[in-house]
C-alpha positions in Angstrom: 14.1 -8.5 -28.1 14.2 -6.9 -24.4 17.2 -7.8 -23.0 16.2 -6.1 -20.0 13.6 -8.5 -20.0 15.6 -11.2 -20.8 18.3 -10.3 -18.2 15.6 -10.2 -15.4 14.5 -13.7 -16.3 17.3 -15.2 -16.7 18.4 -14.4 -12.7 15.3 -16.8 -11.9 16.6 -19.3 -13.7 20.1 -19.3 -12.3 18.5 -18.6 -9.1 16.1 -21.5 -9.1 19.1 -23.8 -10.4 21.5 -22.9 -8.0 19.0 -23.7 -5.3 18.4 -27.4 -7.2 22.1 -28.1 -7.2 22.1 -27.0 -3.5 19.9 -29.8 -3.2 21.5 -32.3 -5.0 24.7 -31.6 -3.5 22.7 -31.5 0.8 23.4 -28.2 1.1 20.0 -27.3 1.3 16.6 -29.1 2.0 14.6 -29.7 -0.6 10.2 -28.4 -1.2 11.1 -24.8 -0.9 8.3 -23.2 -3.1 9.7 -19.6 -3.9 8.4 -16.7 -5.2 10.9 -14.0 -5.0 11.4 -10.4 -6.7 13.7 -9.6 -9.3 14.7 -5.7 -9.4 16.8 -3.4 -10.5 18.7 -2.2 -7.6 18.6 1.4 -6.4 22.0 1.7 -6.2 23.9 1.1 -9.4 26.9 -0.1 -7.3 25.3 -3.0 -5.9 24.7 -5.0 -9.7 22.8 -4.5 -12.1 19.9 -7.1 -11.2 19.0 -8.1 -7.6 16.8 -10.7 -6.3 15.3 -11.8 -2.8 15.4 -15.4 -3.2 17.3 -16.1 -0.1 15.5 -14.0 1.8 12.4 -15.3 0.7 13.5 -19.1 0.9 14.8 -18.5 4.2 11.4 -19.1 6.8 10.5 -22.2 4.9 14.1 -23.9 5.0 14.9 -23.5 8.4 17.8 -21.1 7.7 19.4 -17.6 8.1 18.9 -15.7 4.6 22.7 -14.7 4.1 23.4 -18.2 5.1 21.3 -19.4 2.2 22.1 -16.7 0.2 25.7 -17.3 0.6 25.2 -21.4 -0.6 22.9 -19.8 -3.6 26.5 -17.8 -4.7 28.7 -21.0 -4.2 26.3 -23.2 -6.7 25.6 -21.0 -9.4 27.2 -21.9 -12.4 27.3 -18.4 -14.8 29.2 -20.2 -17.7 27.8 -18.9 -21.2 25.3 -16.5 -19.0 24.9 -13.2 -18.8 26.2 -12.2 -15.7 30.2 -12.0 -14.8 29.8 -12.3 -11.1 27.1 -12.5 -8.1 27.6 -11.5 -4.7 25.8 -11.4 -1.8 24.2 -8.3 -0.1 22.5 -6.9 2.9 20.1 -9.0 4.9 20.7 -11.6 1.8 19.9 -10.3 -1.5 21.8 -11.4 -4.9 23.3 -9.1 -6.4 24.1 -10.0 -10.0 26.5 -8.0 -12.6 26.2 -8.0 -15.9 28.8 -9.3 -18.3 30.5 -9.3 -22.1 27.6 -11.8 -23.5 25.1 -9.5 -22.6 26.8 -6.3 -24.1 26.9 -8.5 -27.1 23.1 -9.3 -27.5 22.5 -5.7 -26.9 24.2 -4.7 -30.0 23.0 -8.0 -31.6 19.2 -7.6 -31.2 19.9 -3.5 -32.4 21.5 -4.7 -35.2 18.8 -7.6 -36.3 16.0 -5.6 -35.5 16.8 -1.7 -36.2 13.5 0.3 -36.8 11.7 -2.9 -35.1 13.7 -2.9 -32.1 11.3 -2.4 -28.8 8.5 -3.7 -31.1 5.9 -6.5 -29.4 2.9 -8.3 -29.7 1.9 -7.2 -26.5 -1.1 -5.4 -27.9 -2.2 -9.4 -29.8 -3.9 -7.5 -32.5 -6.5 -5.9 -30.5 -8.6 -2.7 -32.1 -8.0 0.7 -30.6 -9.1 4.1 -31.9 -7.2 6.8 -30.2 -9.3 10.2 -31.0 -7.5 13.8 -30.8 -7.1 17.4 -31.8 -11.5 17.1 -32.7 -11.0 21.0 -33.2 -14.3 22.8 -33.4 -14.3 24.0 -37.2 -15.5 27.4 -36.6 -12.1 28.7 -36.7 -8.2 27.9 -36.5 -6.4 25.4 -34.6 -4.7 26.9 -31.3 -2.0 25.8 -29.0 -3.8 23.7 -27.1 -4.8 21.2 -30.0 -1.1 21.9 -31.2 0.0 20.0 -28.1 -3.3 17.8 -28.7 -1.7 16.7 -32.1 1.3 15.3 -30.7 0.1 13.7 -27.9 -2.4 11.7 -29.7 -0.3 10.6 -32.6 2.7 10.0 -30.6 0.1 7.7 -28.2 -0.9 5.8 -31.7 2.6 5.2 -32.9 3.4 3.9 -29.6 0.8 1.1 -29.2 1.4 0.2 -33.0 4.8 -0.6 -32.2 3.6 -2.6 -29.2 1.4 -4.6 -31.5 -1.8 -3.1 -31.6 -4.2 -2.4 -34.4 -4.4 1.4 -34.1 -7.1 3.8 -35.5 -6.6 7.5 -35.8 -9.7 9.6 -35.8 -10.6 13.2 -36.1 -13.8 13.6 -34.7 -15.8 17.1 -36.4 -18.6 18.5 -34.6 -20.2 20.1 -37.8 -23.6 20.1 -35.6 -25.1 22.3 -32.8 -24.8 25.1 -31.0 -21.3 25.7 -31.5 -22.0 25.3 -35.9 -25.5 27.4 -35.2 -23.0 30.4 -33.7 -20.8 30.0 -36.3 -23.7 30.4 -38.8 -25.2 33.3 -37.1 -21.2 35.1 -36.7 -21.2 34.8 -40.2 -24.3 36.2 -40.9 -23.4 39.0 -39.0 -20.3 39.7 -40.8 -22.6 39.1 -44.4 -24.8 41.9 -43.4 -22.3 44.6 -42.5 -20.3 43.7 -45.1 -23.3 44.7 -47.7 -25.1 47.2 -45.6 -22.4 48.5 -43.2 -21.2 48.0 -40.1 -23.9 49.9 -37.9 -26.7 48.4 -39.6 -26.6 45.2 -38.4 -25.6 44.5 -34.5 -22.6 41.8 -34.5 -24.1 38.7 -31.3 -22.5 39.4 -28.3 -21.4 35.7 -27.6 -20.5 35.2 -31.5 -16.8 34.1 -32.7 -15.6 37.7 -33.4 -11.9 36.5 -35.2 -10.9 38.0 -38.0 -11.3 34.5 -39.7 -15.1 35.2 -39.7 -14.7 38.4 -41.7 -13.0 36.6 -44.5 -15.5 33.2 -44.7 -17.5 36.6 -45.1 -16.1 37.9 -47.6 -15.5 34.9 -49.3 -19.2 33.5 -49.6 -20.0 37.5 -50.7 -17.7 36.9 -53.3 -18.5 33.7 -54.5 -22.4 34.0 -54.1 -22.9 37.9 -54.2 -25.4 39.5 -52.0 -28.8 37.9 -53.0 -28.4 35.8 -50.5 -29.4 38.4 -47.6 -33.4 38.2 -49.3 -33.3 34.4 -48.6 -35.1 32.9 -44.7 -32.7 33.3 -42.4 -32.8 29.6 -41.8 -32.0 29.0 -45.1 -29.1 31.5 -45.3 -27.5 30.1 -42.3 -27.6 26.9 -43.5 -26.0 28.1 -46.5 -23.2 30.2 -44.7 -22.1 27.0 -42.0 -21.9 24.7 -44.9 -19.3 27.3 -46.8 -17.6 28.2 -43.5 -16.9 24.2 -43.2 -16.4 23.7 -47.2 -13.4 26.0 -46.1 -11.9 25.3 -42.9 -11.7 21.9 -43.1 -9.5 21.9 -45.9 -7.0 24.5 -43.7 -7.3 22.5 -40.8 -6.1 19.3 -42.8 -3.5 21.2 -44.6 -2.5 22.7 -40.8 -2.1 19.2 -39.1 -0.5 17.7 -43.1 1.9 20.2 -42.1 2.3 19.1 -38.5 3.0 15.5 -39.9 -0.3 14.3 -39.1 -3.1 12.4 -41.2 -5.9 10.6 -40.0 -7.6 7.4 -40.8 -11.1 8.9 -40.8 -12.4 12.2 -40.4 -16.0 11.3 -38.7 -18.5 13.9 -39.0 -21.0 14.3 -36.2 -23.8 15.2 -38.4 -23.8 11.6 -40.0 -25.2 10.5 -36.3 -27.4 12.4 -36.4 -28.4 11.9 -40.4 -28.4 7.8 -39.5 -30.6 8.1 -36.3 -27.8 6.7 -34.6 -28.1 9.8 -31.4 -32.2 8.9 -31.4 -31.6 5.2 -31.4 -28.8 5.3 -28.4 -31.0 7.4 -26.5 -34.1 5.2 -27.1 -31.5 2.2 -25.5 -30.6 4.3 -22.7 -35.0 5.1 -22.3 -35.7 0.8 -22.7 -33.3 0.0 -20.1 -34.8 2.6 -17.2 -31.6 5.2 -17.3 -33.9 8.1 -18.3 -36.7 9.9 -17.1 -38.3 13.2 -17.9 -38.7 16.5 -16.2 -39.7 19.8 -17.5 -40.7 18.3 -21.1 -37.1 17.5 -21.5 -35.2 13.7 -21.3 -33.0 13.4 -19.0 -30.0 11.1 -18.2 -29.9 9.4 -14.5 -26.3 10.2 -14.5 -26.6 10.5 -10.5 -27.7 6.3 -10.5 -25.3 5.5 -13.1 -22.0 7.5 -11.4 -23.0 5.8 -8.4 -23.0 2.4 -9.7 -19.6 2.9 -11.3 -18.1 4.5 -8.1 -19.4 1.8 -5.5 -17.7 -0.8 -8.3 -14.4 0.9 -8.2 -14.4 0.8 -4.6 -15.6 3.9 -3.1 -17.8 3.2 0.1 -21.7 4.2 0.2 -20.8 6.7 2.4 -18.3 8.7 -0.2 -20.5 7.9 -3.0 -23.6 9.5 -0.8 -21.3 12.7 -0.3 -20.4 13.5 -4.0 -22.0 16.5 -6.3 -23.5 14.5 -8.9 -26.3 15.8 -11.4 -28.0 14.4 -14.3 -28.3 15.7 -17.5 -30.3 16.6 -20.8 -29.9 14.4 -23.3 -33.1 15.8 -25.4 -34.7 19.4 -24.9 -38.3 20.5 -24.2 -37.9 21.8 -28.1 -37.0 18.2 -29.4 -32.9 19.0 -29.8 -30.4 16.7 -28.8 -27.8 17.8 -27.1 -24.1 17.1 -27.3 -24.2 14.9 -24.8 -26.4 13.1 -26.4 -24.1 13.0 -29.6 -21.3 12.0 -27.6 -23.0 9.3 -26.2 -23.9 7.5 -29.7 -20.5 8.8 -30.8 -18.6 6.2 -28.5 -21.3 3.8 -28.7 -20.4 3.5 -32.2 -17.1 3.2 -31.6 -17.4 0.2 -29.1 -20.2 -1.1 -31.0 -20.9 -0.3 -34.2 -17.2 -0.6 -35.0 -15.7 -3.1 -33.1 -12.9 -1.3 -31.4 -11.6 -3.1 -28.0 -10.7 0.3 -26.5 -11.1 4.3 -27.3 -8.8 6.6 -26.1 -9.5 10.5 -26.4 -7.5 13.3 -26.0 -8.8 15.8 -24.2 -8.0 19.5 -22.5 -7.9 19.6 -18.8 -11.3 21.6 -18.5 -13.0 18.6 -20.1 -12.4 16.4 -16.8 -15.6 16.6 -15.4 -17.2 14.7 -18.2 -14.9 12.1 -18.1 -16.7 9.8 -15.8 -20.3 10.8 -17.2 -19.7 9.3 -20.4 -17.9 6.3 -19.0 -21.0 5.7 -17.3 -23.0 6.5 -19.3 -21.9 4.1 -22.0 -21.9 1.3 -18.5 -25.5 1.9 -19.0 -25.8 0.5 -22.1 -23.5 -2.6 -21.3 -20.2 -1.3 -23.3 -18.3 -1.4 -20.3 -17.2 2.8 -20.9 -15.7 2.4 -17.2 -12.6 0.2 -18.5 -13.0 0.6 -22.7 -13.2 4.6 -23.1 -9.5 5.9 -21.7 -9.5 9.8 -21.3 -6.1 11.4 -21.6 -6.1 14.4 -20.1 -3.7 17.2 -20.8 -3.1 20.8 -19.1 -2.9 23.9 -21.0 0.0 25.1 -23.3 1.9 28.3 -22.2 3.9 30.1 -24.9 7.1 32.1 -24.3 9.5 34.1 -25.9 12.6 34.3 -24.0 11.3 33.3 -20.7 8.0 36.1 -21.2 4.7 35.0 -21.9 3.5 35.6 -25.8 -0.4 36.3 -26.3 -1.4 37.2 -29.4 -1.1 36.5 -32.8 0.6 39.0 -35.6 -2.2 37.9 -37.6 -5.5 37.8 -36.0 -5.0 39.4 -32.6 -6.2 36.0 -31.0 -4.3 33.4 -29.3 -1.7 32.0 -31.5 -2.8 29.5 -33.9 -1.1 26.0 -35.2 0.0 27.5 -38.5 1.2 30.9 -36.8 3.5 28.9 -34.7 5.1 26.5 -37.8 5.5 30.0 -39.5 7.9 30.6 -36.8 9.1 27.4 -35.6 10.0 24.0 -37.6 7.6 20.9 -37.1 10.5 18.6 -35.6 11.2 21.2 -32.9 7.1 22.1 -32.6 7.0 18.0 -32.1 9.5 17.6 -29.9 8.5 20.4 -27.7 4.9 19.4 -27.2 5.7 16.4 -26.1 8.5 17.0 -23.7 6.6 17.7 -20.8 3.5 14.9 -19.4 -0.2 15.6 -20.3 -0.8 15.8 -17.2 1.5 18.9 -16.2 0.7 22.5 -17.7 3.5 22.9 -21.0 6.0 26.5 -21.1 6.9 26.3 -24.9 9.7 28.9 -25.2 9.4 30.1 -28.8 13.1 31.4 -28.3 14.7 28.0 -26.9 12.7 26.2 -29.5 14.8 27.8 -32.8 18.2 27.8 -31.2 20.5 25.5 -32.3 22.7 24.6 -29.3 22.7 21.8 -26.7 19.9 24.2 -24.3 17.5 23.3 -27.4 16.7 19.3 -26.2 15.5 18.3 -29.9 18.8 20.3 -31.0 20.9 17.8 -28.7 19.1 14.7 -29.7 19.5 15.5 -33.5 23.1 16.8 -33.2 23.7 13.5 -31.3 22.5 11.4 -34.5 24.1 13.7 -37.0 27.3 13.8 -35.3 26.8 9.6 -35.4 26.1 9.9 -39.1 29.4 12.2 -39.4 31.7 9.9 -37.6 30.6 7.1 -39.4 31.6 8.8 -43.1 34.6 10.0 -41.2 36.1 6.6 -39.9 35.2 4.9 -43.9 36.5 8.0 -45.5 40.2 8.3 -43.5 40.2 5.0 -41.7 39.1 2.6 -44.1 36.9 1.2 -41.1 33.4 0.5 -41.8 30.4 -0.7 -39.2 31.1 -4.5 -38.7 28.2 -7.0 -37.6 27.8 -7.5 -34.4 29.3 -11.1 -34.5 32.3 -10.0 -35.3 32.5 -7.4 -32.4 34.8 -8.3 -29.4 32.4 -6.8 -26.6 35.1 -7.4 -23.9 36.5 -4.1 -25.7 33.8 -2.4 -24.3 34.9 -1.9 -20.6 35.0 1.8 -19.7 32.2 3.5 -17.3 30.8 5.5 -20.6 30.6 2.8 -23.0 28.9 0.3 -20.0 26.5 2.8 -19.6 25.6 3.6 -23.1 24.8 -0.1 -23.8 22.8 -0.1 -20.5 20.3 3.0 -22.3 20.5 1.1 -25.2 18.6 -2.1 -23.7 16.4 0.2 -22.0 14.5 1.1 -25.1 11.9 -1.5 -25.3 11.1 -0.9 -21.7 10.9 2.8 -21.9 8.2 2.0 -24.7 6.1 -0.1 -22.3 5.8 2.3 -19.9 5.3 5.1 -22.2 2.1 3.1 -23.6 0.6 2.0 -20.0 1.1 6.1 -18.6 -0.1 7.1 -22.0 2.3 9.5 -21.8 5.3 9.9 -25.2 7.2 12.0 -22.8 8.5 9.5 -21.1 10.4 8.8 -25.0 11.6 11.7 -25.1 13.0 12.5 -21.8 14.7 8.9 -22.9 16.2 10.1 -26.0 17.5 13.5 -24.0 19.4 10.7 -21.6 20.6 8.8 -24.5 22.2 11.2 -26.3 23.8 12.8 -23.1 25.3 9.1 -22.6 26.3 9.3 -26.5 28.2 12.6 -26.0 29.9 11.7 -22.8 30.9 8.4 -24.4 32.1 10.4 -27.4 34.2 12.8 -25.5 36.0 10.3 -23.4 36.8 7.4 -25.1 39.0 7.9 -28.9 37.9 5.9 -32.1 40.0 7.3 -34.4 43.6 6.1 -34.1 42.7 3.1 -31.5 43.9 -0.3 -32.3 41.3 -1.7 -34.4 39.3 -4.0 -32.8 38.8 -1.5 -30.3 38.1 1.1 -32.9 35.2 -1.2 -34.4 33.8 -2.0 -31.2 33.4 1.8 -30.5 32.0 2.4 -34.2 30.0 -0.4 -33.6 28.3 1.1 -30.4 27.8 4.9 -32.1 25.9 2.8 -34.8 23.5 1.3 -32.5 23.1 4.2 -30.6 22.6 6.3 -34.0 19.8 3.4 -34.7 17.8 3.6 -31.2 17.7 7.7 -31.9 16.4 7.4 -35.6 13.8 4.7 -34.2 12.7 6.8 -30.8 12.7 9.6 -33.2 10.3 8.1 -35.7 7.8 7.7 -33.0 7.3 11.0 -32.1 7.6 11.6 -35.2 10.8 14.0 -35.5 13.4 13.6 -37.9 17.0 12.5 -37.2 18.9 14.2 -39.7 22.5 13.1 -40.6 23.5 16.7 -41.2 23.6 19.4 -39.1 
């Protein structure tokens, strides 16, 4: 239950009876047809729910809107409701104040629902794939797909909680140029190995990590050198398909580490195998988005980006003034490109496997092919403009101590996913990822990351919890006081400025998950959790449990249990632990 949700509501329907009993009583004409806001006000002080009813009502019954307003206040009947008073404010809003029934249902619907509270059916079922990390296999993971990781399975948890059937994919790109450079880096390293290191000249644009030297090494030791007699077509073949046979394993044992699994690992080189790239280009040929130049197919991309743009509302004249270009979707030599993969790719997703909506996680420099592929899936009638959802995400900078960090103790590269977890636990890796919105570039601080103080944010959400879990054993253990049910909590008990305000965060959770799953954006969770816990801990500080008469000392335990329950669930979304030691 939202009792946000169901506090906003419920000032319409006092609202809209008030007005009836005005009525009733001659107070004020009848046939007003209202439609008036319901907020939150800006200012704390003036209620906790505001609405402009009065002011709203006020043209169409002939009236000033405080006058109005001021009738609304002396009608409405708040017995058994929510709200302890309403007063009148400004021009003519109504201010309403929450009350003890509500504090009540708050720890009522934490209690019935625990690891389900915030849950929805918002989503009715409907089939999303969200698609991330889709690491080239030619070596390991880096920072970037660290923070990829994250994002995407912190997006997935998020929508299943909201009631949506939820796919997680791992997309490989085992074919094309990137998998023919990998093959021909290895080759490289196979021949020096066996004939030395000036014999053979390594490709100036091959993947020269140290990784490459050991698939080397490995397939030399596993196959000997025979292998350098075979075609070079046939050895490179050969090499790709043992450089795969070994990093895909690492990279599932990597993100297995990270607290990640997929539903499918989908392997581009089954699109092609199927005819599935061939057949969606043939579609995109039959329905006049392709032409040829240069013995090559090419994508009307320019036609198709305008057709989207002019339907999102852009005029002729900014559409006429953009950079647009088509592009290859089949070479002069008969290749497909990636394009061309990607295409088929997300027509099988929309298509072939029924999902309502994709969502992708994708690096910054990968914005330019955002609306391509959107349109170019409009083209064949899968609606890519509204069903494929890019998230975007800027780059990861890594610091130590407030200095940037560049390369890896290991491989002289850029750090990689497992380098980091050697140094720094998942739940803090996790955390830290997430803490900042795709959308703005990421300073992971390798040193604030492993300290274990209230600086560290995942630190001061944990302790929070743990502390919780400690008080809790404390109170049973000394007191004899256990958690009661919410029913049998008095919440009038709960009156101070901390404990008001901790309940307040506590209804906010269900609402902080909404808006987390529209921005596509977890951070908004945890910068949520960081606010809770602060409320917690100020709570904690000023207001005594132990030694309080009792009925105020169970309505206090009762609240550090709810609160301990909201942390353990936001928690299990991002997929951090809430230990109860620390």
């Amino acid at each position: 239950m939202n009792m946000m949700e169901e506090a906003r509501k419920q000032v319409s329907v006092l609202t809209q009876a008030a007005y009836g009993r005005a009525v009733e009583l001659g107070k004020l004409p009848a046939g007003a047809q209202v439609e008036a806001k319901v907020e939150v006000p800006k200012d704390v002080k003036n209620g906790d729910w505001s609405t402009s009813f009065a002011l709203a009502a006020a043209k169409p019954l002939g009236q000033n809107p405080r006058q109005v307003a001021q009738t609304l206040v002396d009608t409405l009947d708040l017995t058994d409701s929510y709200f302890s008073k309403v007063e009148v404010a400004g021009p003519g809003f109504l201010n309403f104040t929450l009350g003890d029934k509500w504090f009540g249902e708050v720890l009522s619907a934490i209690e019935r629902e625990d690891a389900a509270y915030g849950q929805s059916d918002e989503g009715k079922g409907q089939k999303v794939m969200v698609e991330f990390v889709s690491a080239n296999p030619t070596g390991p993971m880096h920072m970037g797909n660290a923070r990829g990781g994250v994002l995407g399975d912190a997006i997935a948890a998020i929508l299943e909680r909201l009631g949506y059937d939820v796919w997680r994919e791992f997309y490989v790109n085992d074919a094309g140029n990137q998998i023919h450079k990998f093959a021909v880096s290895i080759d490289a390293r196979y021949h020096q190995l066996i004939l030395g290191e000036d014999a053979v000249e390594f490709p100036e644009d091959g993947y020269k990590g140290e990784d490459i030297v050991e698939l080397a090494k490995g397939f030399r030791g596993e196959y000997g050198d025979g292998w350098l007699d075979k075609p070079e077509e046939e050895r490179q073949e050969a090499l790709a398909a043992y450089g795969l046979k070994v990093n895909l394993p690492k990279m599932k044992e990597d993100l297995g580490r990270y607290h990640i699994a997929y539903d499918e690992w989908f392997l581009e080189s089954t699109l092609h195998a199927s005819g599935a790239v061939a057949q969606t280009v043939k579609e995109l040929e039959d329905k006049g988005w392709t032409y040829e130049k240069d013995g090559a197919l090419w994508l009307n991309t320019t036609a198709l980006l305008k057709e989207k743009y002019l339907r999102e509302g852009k005029s002729q004249e900014q559409v006429d003034k953009l950079d647009l270009k088509d592009d290859v979707l089949r070479r002069a030599n008969g290749f497909y490109t990636y394009f061309a993969a990607d295409i088929a790719y997300h027509k099988n997703k929309l298509l072939d496997r029924g999902f309502d909506t994709a969502i992708n996680v994708w690096g910054a420099d990968h914005h330019g092919h955002v609306a391509r592929l959107q349109a170019a899936l409009d083209g064949l009638g899968l609606d890519g403009s509204h069903r494929l959802v890019i998230v975007l995400m800027q780059l990861v900078n890594l610091l130590q101590d407030g200095k940037p960090v560049r390369m890896s103790k290991r491989s002289g590269k850029a750090i990689a996913l497992h380098d980091l977890l050697d140094e720094v636990n998942v739940d803090a890796a996790r955390f830290f990822f997430n803490n900042t919105k795709p959308t703005s570039p990421l300073d992971f601080d390798l040193g604030l990351a492993v300290r274990q103080d209230s600086e560290n944010p995942v630190y001061y959400v944990q302790y929070a919890h743990a502390r919780i879990c400690s008080l809790m054993a404390k109170m049973a253990a000394e007191e004899g006081l256990t958690i009661p049910a919410a029913a049998q909590v008095d919440p009038s008990k709960l009156q101070s400025a901390e404990e008001v305000a901790l309940i307040k965060t506590l209804a906010r959770f269900p609402d902080e998950i909404r808006v987390a799953a529209r921005n596509y954006d977890p951070s908004q969770l945890n910068h949520y959790l960081i606010a809770l816990a602060g409320d917690f801990h100020r709570f904690y500080n000023a207001q005594r449990i132990k030694g309080e008469a009792e009925d105020v000392a169970l309505a206090r335990l009762k609240l550090a249990d709810a609160t301990r329950s909201v942390i353990a669930n936001g928690m299990s979304l991002l997929g951090v632990a809430a230990p109860e030691k620390m």
